[in-house]
ROGUVEX-67525 format. One line per field, with one value per residue (C-alpha): residue number from 1; residue in three letters; x, y, z. Coordinates in nm, 4 decimals, decimal comma, padded with zeros to 6 digits. Example, Ala and Ser with C-alpha at 12.3 -4.5 7.8 and 13.67 -1.06 7.14 Angstrom:
residues 2
pos c(1:2)
code c(ALA:SER)
x c(01,2300:01,3670)
y c(-00,4500:-00,1060)
z c(00,7800:00,7140)
end
This chain:
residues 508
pos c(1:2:3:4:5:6:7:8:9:10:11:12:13:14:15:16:17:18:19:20:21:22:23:24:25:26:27:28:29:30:31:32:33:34:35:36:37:38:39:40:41:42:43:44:45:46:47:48:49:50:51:52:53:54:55:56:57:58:59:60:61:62:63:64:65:66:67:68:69:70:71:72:73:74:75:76:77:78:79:80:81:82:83:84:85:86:87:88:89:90:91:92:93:94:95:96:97:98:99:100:101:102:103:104:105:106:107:108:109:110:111:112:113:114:115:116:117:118:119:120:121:122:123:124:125:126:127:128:129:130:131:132:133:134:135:136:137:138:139:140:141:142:143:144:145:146:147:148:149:150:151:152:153:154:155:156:157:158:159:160:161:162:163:164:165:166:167:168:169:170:171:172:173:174:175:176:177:178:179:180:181:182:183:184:185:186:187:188:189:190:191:192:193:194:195:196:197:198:199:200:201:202:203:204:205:206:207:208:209:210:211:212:213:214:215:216:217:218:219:220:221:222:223:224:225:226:227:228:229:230:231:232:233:234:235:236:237:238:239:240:241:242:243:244:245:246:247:248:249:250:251:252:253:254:255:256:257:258:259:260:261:262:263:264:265:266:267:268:269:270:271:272:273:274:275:276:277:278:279:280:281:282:283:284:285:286:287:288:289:290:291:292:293:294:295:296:297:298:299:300:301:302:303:304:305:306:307:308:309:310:311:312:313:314:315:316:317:318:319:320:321:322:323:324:325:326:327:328:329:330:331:332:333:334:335:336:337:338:339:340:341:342:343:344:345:346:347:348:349:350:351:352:353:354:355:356:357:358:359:360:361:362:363:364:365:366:367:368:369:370:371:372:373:374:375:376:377:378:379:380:381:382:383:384:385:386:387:388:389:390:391:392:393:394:395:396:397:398:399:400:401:402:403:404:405:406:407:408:409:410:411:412:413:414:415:416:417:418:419:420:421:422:423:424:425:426:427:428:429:430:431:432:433:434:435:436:437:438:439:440:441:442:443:444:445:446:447:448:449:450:451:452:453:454:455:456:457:458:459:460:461:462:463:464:465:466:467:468:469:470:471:472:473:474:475:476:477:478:479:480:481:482:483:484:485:486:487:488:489:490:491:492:493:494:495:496:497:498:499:500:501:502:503:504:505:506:507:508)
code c(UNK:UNK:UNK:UNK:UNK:UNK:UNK:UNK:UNK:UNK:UNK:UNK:UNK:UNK:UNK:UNK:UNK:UNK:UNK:UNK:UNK:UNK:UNK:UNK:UNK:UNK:UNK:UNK:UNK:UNK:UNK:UNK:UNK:UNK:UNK:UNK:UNK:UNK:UNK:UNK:UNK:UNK:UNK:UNK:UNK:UNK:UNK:UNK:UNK:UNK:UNK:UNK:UNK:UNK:UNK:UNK:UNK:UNK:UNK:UNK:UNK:UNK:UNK:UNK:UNK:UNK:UNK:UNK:UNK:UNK:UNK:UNK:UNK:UNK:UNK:UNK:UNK:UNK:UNK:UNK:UNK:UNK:UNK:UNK:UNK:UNK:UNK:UNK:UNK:UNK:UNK:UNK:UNK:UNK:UNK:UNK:UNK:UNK:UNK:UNK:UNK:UNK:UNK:UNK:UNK:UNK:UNK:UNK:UNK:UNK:UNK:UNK:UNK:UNK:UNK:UNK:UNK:UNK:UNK:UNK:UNK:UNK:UNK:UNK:UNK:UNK:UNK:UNK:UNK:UNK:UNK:UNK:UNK:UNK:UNK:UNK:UNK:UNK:UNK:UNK:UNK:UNK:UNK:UNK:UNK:UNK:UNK:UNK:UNK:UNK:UNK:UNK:UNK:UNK:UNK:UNK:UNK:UNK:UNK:UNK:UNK:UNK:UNK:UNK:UNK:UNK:UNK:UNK:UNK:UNK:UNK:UNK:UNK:UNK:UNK:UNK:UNK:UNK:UNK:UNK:UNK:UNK:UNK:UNK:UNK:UNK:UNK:UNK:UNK:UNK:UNK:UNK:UNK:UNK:UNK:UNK:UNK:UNK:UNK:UNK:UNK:UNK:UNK:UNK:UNK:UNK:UNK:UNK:UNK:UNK:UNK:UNK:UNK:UNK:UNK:UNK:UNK:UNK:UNK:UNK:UNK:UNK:UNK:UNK:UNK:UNK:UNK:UNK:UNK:UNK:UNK:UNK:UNK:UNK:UNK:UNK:UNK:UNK:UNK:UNK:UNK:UNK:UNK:UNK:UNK:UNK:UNK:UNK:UNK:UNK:UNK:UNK:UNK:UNK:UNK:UNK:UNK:UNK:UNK:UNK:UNK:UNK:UNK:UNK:UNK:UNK:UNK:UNK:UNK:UNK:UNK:UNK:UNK:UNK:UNK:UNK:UNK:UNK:UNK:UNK:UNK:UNK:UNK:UNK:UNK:UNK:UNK:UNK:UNK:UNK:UNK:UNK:UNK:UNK:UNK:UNK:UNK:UNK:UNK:UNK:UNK:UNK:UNK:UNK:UNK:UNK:UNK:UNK:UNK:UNK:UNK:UNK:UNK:UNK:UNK:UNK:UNK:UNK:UNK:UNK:UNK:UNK:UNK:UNK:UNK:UNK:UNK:UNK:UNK:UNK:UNK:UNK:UNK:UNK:UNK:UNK:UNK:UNK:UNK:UNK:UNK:UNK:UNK:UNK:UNK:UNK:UNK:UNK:UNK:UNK:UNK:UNK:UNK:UNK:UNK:UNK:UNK:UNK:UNK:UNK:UNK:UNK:UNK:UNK:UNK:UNK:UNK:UNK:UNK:UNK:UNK:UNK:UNK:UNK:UNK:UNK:UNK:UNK:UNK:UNK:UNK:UNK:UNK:UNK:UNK:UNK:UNK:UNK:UNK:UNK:UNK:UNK:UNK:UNK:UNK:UNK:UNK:UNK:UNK:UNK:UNK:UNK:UNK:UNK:UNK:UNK:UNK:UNK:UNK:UNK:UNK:UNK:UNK:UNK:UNK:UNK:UNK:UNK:UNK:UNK:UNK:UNK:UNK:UNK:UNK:UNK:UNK:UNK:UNK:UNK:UNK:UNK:UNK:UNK:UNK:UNK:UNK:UNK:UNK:UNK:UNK:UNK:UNK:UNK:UNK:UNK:UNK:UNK:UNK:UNK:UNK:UNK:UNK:UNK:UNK:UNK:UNK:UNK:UNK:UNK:UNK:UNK:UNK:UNK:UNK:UNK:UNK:UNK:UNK:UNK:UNK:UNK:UNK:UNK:UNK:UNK:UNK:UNK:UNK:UNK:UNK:UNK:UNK:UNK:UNK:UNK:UNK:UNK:UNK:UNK:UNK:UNK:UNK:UNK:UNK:UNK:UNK:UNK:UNK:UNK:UNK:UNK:UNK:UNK:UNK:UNK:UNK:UNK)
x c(11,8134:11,5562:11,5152:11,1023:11,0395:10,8318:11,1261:11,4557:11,7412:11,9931:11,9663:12,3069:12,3643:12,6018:12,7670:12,9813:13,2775:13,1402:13,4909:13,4718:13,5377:13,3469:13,0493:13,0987:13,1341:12,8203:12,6687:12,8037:12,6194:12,2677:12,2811:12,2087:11,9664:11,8406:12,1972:12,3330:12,0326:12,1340:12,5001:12,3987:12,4983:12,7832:13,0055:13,1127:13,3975:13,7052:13,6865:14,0430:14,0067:14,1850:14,4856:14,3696:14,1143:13,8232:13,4962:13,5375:13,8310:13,6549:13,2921:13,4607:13,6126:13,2792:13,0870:13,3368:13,5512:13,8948:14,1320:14,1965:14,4123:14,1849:13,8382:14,0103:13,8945:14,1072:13,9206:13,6831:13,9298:13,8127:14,2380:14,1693:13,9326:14,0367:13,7402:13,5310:13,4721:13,4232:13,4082:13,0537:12,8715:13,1075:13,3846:13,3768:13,5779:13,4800:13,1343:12,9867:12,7432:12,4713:12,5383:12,5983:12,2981:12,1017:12,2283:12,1290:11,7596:11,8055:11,6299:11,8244:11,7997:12,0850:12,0068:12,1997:12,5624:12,8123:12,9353:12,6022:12,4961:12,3608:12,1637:12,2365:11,9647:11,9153:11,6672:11,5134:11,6126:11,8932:11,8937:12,2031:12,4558:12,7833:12,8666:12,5359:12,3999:12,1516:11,9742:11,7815:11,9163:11,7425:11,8619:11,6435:11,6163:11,3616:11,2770:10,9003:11,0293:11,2550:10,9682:10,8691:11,2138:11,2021:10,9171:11,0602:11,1609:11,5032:11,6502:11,9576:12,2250:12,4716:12,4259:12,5007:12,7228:12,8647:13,1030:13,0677:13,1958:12,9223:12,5359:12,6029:12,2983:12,1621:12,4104:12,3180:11,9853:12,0542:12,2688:11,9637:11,7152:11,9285:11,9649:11,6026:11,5353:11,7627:11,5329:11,2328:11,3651:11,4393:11,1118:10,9476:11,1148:11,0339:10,6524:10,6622:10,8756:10,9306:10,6299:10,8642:11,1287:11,4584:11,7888:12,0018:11,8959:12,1083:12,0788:12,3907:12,4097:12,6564:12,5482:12,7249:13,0363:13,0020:12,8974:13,2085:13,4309:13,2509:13,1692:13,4443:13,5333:13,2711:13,1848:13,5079:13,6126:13,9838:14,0325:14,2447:13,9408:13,6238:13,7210:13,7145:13,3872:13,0441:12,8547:12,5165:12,6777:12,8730:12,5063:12,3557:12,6116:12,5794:12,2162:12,2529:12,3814:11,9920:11,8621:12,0544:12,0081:11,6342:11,6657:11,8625:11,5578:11,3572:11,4895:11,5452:11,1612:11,0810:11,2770:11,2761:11,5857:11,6828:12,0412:12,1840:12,4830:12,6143:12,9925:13,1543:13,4117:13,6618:13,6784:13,7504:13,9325:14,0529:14,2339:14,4352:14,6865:14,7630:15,0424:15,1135:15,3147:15,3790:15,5887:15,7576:15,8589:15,9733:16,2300:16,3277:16,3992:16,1936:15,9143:16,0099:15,8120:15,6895:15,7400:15,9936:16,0592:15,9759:15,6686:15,5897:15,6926:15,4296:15,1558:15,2222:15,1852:14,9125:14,7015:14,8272:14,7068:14,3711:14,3563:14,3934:14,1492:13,8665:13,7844:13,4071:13,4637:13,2722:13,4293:13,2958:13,0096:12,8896:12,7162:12,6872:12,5399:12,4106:12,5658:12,9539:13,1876:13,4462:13,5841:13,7248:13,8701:14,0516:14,2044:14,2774:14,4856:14,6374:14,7955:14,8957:14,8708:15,0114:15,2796:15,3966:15,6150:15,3614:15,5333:15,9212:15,8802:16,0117:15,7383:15,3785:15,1054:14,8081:14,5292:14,4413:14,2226:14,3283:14,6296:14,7635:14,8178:15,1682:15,2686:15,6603:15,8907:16,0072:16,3546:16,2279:16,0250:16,2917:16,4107:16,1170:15,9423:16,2721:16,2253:15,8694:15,9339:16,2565:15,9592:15,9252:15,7258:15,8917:15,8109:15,7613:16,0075:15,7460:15,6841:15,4130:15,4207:15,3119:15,4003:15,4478:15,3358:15,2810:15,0165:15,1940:15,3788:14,9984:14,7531:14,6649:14,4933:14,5271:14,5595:14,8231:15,0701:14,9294:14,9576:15,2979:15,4681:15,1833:15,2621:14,9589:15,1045:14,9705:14,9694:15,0158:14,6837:14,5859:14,7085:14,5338:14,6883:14,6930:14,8362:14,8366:15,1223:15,0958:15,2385:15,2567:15,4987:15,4990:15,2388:14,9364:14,5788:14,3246:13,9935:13,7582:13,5225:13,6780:13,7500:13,7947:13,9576:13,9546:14,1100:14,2051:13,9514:13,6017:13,3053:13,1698:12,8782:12,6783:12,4693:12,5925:12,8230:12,9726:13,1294:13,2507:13,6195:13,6072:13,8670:13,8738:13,6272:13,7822:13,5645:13,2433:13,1022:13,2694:13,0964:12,6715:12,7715:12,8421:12,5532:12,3194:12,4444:12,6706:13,0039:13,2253:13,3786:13,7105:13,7482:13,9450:13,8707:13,6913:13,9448:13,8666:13,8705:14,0720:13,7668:13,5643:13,2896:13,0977:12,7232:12,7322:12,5383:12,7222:12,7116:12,9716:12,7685:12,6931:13,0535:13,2053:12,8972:13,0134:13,3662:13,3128:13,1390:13,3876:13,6550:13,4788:13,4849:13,8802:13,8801:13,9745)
y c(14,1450:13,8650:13,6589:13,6117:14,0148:14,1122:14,3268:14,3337:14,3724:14,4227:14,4639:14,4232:14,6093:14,4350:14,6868:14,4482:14,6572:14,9875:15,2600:15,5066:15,7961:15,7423:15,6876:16,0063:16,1988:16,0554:16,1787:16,5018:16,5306:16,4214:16,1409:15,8896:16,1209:15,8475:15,7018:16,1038:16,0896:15,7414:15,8997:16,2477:16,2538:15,9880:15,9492:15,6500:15,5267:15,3119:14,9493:14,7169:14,4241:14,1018:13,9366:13,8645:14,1276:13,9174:13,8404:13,4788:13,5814:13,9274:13,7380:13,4547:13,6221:13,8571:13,5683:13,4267:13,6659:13,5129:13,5506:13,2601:13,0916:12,9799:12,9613:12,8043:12,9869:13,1920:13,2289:13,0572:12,7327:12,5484:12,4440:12,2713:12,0318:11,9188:11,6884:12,0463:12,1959:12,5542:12,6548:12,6426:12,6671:12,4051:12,5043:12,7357:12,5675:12,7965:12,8788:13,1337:13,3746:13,2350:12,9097:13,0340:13,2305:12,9255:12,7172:12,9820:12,9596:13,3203:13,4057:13,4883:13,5620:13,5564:13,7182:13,7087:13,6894:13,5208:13,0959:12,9991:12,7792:12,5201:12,7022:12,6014:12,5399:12,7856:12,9323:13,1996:13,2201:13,2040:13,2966:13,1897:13,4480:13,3982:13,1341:12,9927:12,7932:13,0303:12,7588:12,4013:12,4602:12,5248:12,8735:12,8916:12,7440:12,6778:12,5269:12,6222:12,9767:12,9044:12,9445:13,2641:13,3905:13,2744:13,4412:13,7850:13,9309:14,0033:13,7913:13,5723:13,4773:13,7112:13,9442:13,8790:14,1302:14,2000:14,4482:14,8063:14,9014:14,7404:14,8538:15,0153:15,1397:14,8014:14,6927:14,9062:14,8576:14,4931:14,5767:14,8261:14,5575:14,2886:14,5447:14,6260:14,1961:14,1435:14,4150:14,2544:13,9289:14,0595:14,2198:13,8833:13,6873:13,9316:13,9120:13,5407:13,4524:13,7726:13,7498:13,6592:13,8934:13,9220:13,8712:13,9903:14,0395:14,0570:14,1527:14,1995:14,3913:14,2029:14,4037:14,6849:14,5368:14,4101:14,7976:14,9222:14,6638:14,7245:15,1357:15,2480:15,5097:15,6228:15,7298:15,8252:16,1582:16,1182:15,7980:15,9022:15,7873:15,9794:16,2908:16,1007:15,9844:16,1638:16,3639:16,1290:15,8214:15,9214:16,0676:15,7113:15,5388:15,7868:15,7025:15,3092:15,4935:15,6206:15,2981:15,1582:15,4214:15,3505:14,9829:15,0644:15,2595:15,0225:14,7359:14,9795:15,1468:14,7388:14,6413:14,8941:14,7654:14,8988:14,8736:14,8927:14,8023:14,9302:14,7457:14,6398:14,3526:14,5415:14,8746:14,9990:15,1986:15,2439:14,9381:15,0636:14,7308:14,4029:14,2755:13,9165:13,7487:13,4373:13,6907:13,8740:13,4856:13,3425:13,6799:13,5859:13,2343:13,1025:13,0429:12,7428:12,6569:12,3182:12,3844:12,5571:12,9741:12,9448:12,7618:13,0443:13,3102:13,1534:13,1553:13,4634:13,5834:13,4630:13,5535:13,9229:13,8326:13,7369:14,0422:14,2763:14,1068:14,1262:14,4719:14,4316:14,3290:14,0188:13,8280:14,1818:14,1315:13,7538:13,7362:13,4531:13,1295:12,8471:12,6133:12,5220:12,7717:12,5230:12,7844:12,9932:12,7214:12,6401:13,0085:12,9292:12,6623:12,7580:13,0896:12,9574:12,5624:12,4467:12,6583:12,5940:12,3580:12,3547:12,0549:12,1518:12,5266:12,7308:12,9461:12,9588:13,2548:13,0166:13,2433:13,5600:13,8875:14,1155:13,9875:13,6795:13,3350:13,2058:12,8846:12,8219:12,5926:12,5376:12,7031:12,9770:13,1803:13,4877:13,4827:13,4794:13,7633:13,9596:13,9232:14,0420:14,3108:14,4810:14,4095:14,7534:14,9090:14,8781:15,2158:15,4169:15,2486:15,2436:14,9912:14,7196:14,5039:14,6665:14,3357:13,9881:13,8142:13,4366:13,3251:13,1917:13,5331:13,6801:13,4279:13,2201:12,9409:12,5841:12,6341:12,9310:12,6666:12,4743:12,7514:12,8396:12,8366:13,0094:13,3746:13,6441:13,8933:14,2966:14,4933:14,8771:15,0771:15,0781:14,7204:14,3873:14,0341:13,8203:13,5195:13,4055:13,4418:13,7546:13,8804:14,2169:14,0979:14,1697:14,4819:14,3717:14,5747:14,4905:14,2934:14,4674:14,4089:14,5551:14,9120:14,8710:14,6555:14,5881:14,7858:14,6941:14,9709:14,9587:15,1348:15,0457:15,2879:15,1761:15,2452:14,9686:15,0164:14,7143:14,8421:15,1427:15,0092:14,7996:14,8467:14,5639:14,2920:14,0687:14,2245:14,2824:13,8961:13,9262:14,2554:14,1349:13,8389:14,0734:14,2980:14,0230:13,8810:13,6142:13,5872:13,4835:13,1847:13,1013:12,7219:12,6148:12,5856:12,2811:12,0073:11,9096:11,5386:11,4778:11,3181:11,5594:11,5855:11,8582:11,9185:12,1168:11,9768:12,1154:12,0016:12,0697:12,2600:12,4408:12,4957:12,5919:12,9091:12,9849:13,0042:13,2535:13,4509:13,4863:13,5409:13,8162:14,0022:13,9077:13,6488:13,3863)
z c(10,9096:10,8904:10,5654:10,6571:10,6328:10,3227:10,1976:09,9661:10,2507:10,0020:09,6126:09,4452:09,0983:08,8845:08,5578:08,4428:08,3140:08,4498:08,4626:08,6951:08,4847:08,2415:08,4413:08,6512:08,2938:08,2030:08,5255:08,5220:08,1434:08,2651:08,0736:08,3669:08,6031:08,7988:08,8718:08,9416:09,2045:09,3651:09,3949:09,4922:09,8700:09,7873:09,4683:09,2607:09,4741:09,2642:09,3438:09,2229:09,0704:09,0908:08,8198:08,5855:08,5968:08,3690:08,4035:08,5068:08,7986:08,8687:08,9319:09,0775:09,3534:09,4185:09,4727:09,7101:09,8917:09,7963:09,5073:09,2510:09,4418:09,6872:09,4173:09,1326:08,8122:08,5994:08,2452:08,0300:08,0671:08,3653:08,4009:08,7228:08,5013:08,2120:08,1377:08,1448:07,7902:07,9786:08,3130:08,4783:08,7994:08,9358:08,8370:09,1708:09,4606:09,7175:09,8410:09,6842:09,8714:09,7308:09,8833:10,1893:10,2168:10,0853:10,3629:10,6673:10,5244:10,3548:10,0637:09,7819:09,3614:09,1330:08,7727:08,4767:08,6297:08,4927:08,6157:08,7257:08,4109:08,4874:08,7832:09,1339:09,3482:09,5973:09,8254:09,5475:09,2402:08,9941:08,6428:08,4528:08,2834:08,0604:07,9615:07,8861:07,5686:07,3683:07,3122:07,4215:07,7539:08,1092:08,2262:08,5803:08,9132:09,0143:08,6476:08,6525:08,6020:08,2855:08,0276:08,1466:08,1637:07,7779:07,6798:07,7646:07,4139:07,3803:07,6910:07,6440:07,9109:07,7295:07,4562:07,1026:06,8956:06,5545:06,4605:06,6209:06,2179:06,0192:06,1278:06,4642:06,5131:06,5238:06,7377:06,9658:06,9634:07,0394:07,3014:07,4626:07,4445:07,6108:07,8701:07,9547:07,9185:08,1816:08,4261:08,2950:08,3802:08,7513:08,7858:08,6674:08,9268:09,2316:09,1135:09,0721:09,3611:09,6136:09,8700:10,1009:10,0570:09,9987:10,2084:09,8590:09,5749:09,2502:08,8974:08,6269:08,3254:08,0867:07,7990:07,9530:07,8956:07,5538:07,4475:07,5795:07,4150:07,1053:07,1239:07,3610:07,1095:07,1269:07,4295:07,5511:07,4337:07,5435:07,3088:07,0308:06,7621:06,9263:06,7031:06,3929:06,4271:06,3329:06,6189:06,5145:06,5600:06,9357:07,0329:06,9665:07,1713:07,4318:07,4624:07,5407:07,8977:07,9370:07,8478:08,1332:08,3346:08,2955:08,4005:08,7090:08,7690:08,7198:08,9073:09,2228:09,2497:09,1975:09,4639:09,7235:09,8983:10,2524:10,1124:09,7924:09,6419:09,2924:09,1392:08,8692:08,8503:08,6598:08,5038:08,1216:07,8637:07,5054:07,3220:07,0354:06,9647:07,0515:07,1997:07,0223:07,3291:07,1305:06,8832:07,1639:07,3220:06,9536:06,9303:07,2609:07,2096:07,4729:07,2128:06,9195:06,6419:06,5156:06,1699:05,9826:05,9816:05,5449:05,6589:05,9000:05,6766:05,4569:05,6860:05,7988:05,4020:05,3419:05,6681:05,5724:05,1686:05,3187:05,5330:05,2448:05,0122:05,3084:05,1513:05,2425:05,5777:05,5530:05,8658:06,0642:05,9283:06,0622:06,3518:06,5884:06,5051:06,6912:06,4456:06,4971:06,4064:06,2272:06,0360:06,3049:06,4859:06,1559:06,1796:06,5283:06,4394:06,1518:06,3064:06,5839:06,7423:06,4045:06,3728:06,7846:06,9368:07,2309:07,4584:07,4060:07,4237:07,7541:07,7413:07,5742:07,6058:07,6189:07,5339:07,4502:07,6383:07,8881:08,1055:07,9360:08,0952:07,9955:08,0494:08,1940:08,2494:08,6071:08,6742:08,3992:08,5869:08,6251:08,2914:08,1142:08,3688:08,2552:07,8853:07,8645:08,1220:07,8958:07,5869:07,3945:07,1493:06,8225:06,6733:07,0462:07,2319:07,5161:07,7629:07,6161:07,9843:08,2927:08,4874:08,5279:08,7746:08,9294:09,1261:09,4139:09,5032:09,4994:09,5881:09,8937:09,8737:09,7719:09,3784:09,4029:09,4185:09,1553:08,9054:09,0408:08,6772:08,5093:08,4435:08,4575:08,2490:08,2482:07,9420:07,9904:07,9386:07,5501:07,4617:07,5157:07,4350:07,1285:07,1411:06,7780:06,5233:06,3341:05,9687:06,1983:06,4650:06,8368:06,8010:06,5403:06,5048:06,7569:06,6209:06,3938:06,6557:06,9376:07,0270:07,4452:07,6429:08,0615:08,3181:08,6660:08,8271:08,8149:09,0349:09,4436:09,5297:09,8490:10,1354:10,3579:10,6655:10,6241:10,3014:10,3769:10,3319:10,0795:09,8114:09,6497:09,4735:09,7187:10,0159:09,8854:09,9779:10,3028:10,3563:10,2544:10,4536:10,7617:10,7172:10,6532:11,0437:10,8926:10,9551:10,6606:10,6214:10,6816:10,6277:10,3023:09,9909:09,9084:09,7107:09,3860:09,2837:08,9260:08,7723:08,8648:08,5283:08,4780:08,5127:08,2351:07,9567:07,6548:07,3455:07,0743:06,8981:07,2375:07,3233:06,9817:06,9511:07,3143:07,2224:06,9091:07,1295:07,3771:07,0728:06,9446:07,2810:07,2816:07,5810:07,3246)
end
């Protein structure tokens, strides 16, 4: 395929979070006709993610074709960098296909996915995605396009959101019009820049994934809340899936790729508690506390005090604000860096979402895999830990071996991972603002050969690369120097309105 043709070769389809049965359900409905007749000939095929199964691993190893040992980025915590406030378009030590396209003269546009603030220069276009500033920042390369990308209503780098409890319908509609910005914003760029075709072509739906955290009940009709809720309410969730069904439209009859290529970096499903890890390690004694049990007791009492009094669900009802967020770092630390002995513990859970990152001790490692593993429910007696696992019994790669002590643990399906210090214990209620949580399987669907057997995210760069008459790479992963700094102008007001955002969607 030749990148001077007046075509799109490929068009890549990014639904962030997209599960494959609830998209086939959907399908089977009619309520995504234009998807149902992309997939006619073909079904949605399942595609596995990779631990931790995120958006900043998932992506990461999409754009690259190797796991996180070898491309270096876990979460939102750039923890090969500490001089980096998040991680960020650099934060990638691996070449990512947009690089490598770049440097073979191919013509390429990235729009809307997530790492790639501050835009890379490439040969197209690239439109940054999660984690972004929302504002005073330059989301486009080249930079002449960035005001026009800002003048289409609705458009952000990631979506905003409130609680799905309070105003829903709004929500949604928010949601909806982030979604049909995003195919405005890929339309705009193949007008403005597309004469001369298209090697690959790419456009990501984030807002996908922030529905389904939010509105996962939904939609899903097995989730143990769908009955509970009123018919007019499930039919307007149900109907963000025609909005995006519209925009896939859109961006395809745009387009007109010879190939197409439809994924998701991870897949989804119903989140009904939280697992507080940090608990579960204190019980254990491989957790200890810098202050003493009264004073946790205490904090613990009142947290639960405050809970109760919330009877108007004001913290639900706050939305996001450029302005720092002081208030919820306070929480932060109050239930939980505070009350931890963070340099003299055996083991810490380091952050919250949808596998946790625990921190060990060397000579540990078995003991504290064995505790979490014989972890039960405390009412059920059912399994909360699917598995434990450390990166250098997974990964290859230069930074498997870094991470080496770091455990990647995997709740079982309906739990998701707190790592604060909870009046509840080792099982607390989720967020107010969350009713889903990720899942290790998400969606392929695609007309190129090359793909055929691809199971995993792992292969899907590898594959684009092969069909586009470039053979992957298979050099190393480039080293990273300690003082690395990062390009990433953010300010602290920039990073602390990032970081709510990414708490409210439970990555934080």
């Amino acid at each position: 395929m030749s990148g001077q043709a007046t075509h799109t070769n490929i068009l890549l389809i990014g639904l962030d979070g997209a599960s494959p049965n609830l998209l086939n359900l959907l399908i089977e409905q009619g309520e995504m006709p234009h998807l149902r007749a992309l997939v006619a000939s073909d079904p949605l095929r399942p595609l596995e993610s990779v631990l931790p199964y995120a958006t900043p691993a998932a992506w990461s190893t999409i754009y690259t074709g190797v796991d996180p040992g070898a491309h270096g980025v876990l979460d939102f915590t750039d923890w090969l960098n500490p001089a980096a406030p998040l991680v960020d378009s650099t934060s990638l030590r691996a070449p990512a296909i947009w690089q490598r396209l770049s440097e073979q003269s191919r013509r390429v546009a990235m729009i809307a996915f997530p790492l790639t603030y501050p835009p890379p220069a490439v040969n197209g276009v690239m439109v940054s995605g999660l984690p972004s500033p929302h504002h005073g920042a330059v989301w486009a390369y080249p930079t002449e396009f960035d005001k026009q990308l800002k003048g289409i209503e609705g458009f952000l780098p990631d979506p905003e959101m409130t609680s799905p409890w309070v105003k829903p319908e709004a929500s949604i509609a928010r949601l909806e019009r982030h979604v049909q910005a995003v195919a405005q914003a890929a339309l705009a760029a193949h007008a403005r820049y597309g004469r001369p075709g298209w090697d690959l072509f790419s456009v990501q739906f984030q807002a996908l994934d922030t529905f389904q955290h939010m509105f996962w009940a939904w939609v899903d009709p097995e989730d143990t809340r769908h009955a509970g809720l009123s018919m007019a309410e499930k039919r307007r969730a149900r109907a963000f899936f025609r909005t995006l069904d519209e925009a896939i439209r859109l961006v395809v009859d745009g387009l007109s790729p010879r190939e197409i290529v439809l994924l998701s970096d991870h897949g989804f499903g119903p989140a009904y508690e939280a697992i507080c890890l940090n608990h579960l390690l204190l019980n254990s004694g491989l957790l200890k506390l810098a202050v003493h049990p009264a004073r946790l007791h205490a904090a613990l009492w009142a947290q639960r005090a405050l809970k109760r009094l919330d009877v108007f669900r004001l913290r639900a009802r706050l939305r996001f604000s450029p302005r720092p967020n002081t208030a919820m770092r306070e929480i932060s630390r109050w239930m939980r860096d505070d009350l931890i002995a963070q340099a003299g513990s055996p083991a810490l859970n380091l952050s919250g979402g949808y596998c946790g990152l625990v921190r060990v001790q060397p000579g540990l490692e078995e003991r504290v895999k064995a505790a979490m593993l014989q972890a039960r429910h405390p009412s059920r007696g059912t399994p909360l830990l699917k598995a434990v696992h450390f990166p250098s019994d997974i990964w290859h790669g230069p930074w498997a071996m870094a991470w080496h002590s770091l455990a990647i643990v995997q709740p079982e399906e309906g739990y998701l991972i707190d790592s604060h210090l909870r009046p509840y214990g080792v099982i607390a209620p989720i967020s107010a603002g969350l009713t889903g949580t990720h899942r290790p399987t998400g969606i392929l669907w695609t007309t190129l050969a090359t793909l055929r057997s691809a199971s995993t995210i792992q292969d899907i760069a590898p594959g684009m690369l092969r069909a586009l008459g470039i053979e992957p790479s298979t050099s190393a992963a480039e080293p990273v120097a300690g003082t690395k700094r990062p390009t990433a102008d953010y300010t602290a007001e920039d990073q602390q309105a990032i970081e709510e955002r990414l708490r409210r969607l439970g990555y934080l």
